[in-house]
C-alpha positions in Angstrom: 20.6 -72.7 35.4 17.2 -71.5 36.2 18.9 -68.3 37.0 20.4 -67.7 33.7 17.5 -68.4 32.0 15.7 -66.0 33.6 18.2 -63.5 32.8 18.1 -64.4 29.5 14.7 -63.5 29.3 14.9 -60.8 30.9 17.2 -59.5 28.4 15.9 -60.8 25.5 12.6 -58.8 26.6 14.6 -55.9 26.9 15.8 -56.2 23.8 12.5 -56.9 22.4 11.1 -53.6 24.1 13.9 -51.9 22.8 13.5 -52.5 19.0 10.0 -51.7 19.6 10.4 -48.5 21.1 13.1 -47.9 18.5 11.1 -48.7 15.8 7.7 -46.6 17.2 9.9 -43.6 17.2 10.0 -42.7 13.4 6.3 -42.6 13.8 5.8 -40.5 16.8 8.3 -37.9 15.1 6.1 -38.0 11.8 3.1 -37.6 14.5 4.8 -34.6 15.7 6.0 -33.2 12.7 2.1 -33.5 11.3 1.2 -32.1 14.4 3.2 -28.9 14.2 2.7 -28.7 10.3 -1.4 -28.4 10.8 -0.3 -26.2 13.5 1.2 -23.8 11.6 -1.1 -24.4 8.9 -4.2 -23.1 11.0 -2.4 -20.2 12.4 -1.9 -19.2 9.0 -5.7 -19.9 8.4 -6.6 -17.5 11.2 -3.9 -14.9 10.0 -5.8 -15.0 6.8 -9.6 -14.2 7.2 -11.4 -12.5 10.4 -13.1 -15.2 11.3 -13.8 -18.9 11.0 -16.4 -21.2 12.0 -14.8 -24.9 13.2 -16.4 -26.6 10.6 -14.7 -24.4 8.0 -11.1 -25.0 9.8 -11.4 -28.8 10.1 -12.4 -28.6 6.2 -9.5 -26.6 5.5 -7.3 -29.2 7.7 -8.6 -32.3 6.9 -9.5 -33.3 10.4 -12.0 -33.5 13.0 -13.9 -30.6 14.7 -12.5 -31.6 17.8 -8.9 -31.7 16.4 -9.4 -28.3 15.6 -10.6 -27.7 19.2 -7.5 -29.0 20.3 -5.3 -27.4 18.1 -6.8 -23.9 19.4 -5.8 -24.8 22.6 -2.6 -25.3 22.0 -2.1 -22.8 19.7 -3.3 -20.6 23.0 -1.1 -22.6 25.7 2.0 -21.2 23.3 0.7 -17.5 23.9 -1.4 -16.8 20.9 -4.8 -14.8 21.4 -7.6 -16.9 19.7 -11.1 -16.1 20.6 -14.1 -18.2 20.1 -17.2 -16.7 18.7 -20.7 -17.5 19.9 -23.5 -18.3 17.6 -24.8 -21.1 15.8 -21.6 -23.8 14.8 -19.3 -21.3 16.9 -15.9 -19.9 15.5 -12.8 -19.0 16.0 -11.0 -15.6 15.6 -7.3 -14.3 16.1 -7.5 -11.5 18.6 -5.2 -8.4 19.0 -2.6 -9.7 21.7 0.2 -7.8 23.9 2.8 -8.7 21.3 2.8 -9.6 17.2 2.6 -13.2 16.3 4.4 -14.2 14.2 3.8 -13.9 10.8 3.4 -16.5 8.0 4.1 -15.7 4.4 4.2 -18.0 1.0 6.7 -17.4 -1.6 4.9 -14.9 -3.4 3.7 -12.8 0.0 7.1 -13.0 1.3 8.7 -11.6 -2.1 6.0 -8.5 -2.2 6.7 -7.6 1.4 10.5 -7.8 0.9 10.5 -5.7 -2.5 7.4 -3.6 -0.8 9.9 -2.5 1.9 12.7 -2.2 -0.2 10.8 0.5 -2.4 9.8 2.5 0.9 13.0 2.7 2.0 14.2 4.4 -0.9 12.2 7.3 -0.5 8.4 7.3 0.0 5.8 10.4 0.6 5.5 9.3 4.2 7.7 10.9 6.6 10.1 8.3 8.6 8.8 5.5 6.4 11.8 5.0 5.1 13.7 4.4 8.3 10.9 1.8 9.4 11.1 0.3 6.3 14.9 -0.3 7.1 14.3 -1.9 10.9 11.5 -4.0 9.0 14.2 -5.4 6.2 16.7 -5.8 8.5 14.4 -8.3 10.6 13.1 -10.0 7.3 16.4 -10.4 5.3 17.6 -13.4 7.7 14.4 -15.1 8.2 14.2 -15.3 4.1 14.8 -18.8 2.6 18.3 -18.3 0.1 16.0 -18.9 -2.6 13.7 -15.8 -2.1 16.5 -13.9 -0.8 18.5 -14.6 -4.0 15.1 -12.8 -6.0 14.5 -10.3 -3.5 18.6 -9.4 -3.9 18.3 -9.4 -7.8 15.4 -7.3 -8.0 16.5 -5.0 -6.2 19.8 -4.6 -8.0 18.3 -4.4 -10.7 15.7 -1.5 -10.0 16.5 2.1 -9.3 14.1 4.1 -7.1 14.5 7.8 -7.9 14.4 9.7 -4.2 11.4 11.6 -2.8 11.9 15.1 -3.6 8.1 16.5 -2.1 6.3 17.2 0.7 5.9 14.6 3.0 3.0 13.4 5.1 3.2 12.2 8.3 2.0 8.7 9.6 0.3 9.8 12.5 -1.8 12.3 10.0 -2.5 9.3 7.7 -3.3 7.1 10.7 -5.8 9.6 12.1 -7.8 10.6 9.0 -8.5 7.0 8.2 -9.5 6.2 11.5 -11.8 9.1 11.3 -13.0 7.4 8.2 -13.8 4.5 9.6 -15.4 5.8 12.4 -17.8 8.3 10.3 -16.5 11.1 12.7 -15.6 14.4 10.9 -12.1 16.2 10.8 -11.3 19.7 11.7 -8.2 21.2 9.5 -6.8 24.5 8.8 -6.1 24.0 4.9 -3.4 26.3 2.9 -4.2 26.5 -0.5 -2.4 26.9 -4.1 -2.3 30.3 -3.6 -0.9 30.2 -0.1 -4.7 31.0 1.4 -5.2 29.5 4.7 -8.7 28.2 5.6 -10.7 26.4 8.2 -12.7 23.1 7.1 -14.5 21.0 8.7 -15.5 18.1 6.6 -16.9 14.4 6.3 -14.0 12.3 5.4 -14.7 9.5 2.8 -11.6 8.0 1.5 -7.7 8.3 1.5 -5.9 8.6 -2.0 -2.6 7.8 -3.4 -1.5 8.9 -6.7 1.8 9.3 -7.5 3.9 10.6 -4.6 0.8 12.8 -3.2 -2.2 11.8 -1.0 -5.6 13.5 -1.4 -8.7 13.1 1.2 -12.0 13.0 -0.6 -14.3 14.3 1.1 -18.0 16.4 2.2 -17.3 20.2 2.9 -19.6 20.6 5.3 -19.3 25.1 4.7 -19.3 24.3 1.4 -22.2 21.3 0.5 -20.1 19.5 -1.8 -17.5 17.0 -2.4 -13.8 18.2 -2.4 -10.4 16.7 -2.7 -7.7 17.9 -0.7 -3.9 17.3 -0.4 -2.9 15.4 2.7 0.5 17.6 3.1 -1.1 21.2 2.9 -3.7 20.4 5.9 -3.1 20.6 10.0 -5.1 18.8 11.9 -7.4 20.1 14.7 -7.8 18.6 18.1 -10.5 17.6 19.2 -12.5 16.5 15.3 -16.0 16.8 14.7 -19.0 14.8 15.7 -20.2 11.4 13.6 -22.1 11.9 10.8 -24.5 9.8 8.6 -22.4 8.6 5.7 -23.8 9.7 2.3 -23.6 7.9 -0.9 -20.2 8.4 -2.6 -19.8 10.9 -5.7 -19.7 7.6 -8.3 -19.8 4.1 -8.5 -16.7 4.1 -10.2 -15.0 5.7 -7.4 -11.2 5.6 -9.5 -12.7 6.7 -12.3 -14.1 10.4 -10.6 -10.9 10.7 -8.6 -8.8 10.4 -11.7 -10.9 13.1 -13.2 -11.1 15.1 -10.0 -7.7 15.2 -9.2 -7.1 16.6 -12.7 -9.2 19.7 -11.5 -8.1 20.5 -8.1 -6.7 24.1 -8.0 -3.2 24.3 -9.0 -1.4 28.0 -9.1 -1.4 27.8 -12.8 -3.7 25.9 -14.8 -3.0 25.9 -18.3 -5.0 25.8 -21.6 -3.2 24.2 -24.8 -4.4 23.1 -28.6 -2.7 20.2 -29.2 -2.1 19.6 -33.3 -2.8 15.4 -32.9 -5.8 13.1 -33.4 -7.7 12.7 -30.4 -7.1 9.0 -29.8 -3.2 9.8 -30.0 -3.2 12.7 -27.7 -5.3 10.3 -25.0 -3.1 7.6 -25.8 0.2 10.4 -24.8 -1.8 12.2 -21.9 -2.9 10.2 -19.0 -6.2 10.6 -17.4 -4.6 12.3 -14.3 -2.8 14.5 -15.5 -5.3 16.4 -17.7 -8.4 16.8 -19.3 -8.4 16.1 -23.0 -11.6 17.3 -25.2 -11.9 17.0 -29.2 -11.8 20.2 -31.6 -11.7 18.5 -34.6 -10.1 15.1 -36.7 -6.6 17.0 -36.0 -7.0 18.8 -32.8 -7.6 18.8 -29.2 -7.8 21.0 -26.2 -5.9 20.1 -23.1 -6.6 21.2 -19.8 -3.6 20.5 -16.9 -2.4 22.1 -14.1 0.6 22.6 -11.7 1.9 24.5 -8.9 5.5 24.7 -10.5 6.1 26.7 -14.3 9.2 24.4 -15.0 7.3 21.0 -14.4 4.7 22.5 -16.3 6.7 23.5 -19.4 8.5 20.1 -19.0 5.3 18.3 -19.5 3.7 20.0 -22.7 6.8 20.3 -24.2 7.4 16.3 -24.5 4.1 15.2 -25.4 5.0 15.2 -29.0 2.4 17.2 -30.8 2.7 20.9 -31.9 1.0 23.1 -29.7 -0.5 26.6 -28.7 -0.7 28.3 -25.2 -4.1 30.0 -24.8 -3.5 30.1 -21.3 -1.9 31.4 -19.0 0.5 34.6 -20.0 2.8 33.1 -17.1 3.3 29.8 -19.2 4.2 31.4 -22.8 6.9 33.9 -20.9 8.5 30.8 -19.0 8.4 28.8 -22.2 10.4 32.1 -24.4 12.8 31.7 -21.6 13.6 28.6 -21.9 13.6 28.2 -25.2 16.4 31.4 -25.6 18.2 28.8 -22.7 18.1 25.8 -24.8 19.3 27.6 -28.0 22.5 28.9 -26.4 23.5 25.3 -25.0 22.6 24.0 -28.7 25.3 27.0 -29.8 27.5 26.8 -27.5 28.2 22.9 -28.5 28.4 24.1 -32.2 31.0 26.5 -31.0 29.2 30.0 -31.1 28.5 30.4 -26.9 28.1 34.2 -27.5 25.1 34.2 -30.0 
């Protein structure tokens, strides 16, 4: 008797312990799901900005600074490279490590880089970037929730990228100029111009630009003493570069705003002269700022500067502006233009049935 109701104890403890562990388990997985959410929450934090200090983090988190402390470290016992910074309250910074973390992305970041990549594959000024764009989708595509792929997809389907027809740049070229930028070291580059003139430059580099399909490299012409924009994809590099320099202060504070106008002026192989018959607000309003120079003549007239290294794009583009106009400049352009024009009036005849006038 004494014996059973031992056992009976023993059991009903069991039991007991049981439910309780049963019932304490809903909590620990909440503890670990909380656990792994801040987790990934302050890797995201450190993805995000340079560098943090740990009172910053545990502000951002909602927790302790030694939460955060303990968070690092186990954010480094899973492989990730976190350094702590030195100085008054200390820090924390996500260091360049042997392989790439993984990333994380909202729904908005996740949607740019998808659509981002999409667009470069289609054709970009960048040699090979389309293929790496491709690898890049091919890896993002799965880890996509349905939702954003279901945008990404309808976007896509719904947008059509015209292929890259110009010159190309290569990464490696792109890669080394702006490290030469950041570096303040200069760059050594035999240069081919409009007019098929090759020429040696050594120059300070200042900034990379993208407009349209081309890149230009603002720059110091050392030869020269004075700022000049060159294309990216009529230059060779020279091995080994120049030594640093002292950076001097840039052109204009509105840096956009002089490289819209100074990509208007770099030398084409035929730069063209026209009087456009419009009011000056309307022929702005028609011609953007990089593609010419507009000045007023008059209530009814202005004079357009623009330039190109090809007649037919040329003739394409001041022929659609919608305004009457006058070549003054160059001979080249008013030939091309009589050409086309006899062109385009035997298609209009041949469609009215007289192909032989």
């Amino acid at each position: 008797m004494g014996f059973s109701d031992q056992g009976e104890e023993r059991c009903a403890d069991r039991t007991d312990d049981r439910g309780q562990l049963l019932s304490a388990i809903p909590g620990r997985i909440d503890h670990v799901l909380d656990t792994s959410a801040r987790l990934l929450r302050l890797l995201g934090l450190l993805q995000t900005h340079r560098e943090w200090t740990g009172g910053h983090l545990a502000e951002e988190l909602g927790v302790t600074d030694r939460t955060v402390r303990r968070d690092v470290e186990k954010l480094r016992s899973l492989g990730y490279p976190i350094d702590a910074i030195g100085g008054v309250g200390g820090g924390y910074r996500l260091a360049a490590g042997a392989s790439l973390p993984p990333l994380l992305l909202d729904d908005d970041e996740a949607v740019a880089v998808a659509v981002g990549l999409r667009g470069a594959a289609s054709g970009a000024a960048v040699t090979g970037i389309a293929e790496s764009s491709v690898r890049a989708l091919t890896k993002l595509d799965p880890m996509l929730p349905s939702r954003l792929r279901y945008q990404v997809t309808t976007l896509s389907a719904a947008v059509v990228s015209l292929p890259h027809r110009g010159p190309s740049v290569d990464a490696t070229t792109l890669v080394t100029i702006a490290a030469a930028i950041r570096d303040t070291t200069r760059l050594r580059f035999d240069y081919t111009s409009a007019g098929a003139e090759t020429s040696l430059r050594d120059v300070e580099p200042y900034r990379l630009v993208s407009s349209g399909r081309r890149w230009y490299l603002l720059s110091w012409d050392v030869a020269r003493a004075d700022w000049r924009t060159f294309r990216v994809d009529r230059l060779r590099l020279r091995t080994p570069g120049g030594p640093r320099f002292a950076p001097r202060p840039l052109p204009a504070e509105d840096l956009a705003r002089y490289l819209e106008v100074a990509l208007t002026r770099v030398p084409y192989r035929y730069e063209a002269v026209l009087v456009l018959h419009g009011a000056p607000d309307d022929v702005r309003a028609e011609v953007p700022e990089w593609l010419g120079t507009v000045e007023e003549r008059g209530p009814d007239r202005c004079q357009l500067r623009i330039g190109s290294d090809d007649l037919d794009q040329l003739a394409v583009w001041v022929s659609t502006f919608g305004f009457e106009f006058e070549v003054v400049e160059p001979d080249e352009l008013r030939t091309h233009l009589r050409t086309l024009a006899t062109r385009m009036h035997r298609a209009a005849d041949a469609l009215n049935g007289h192909p032989d006038r």
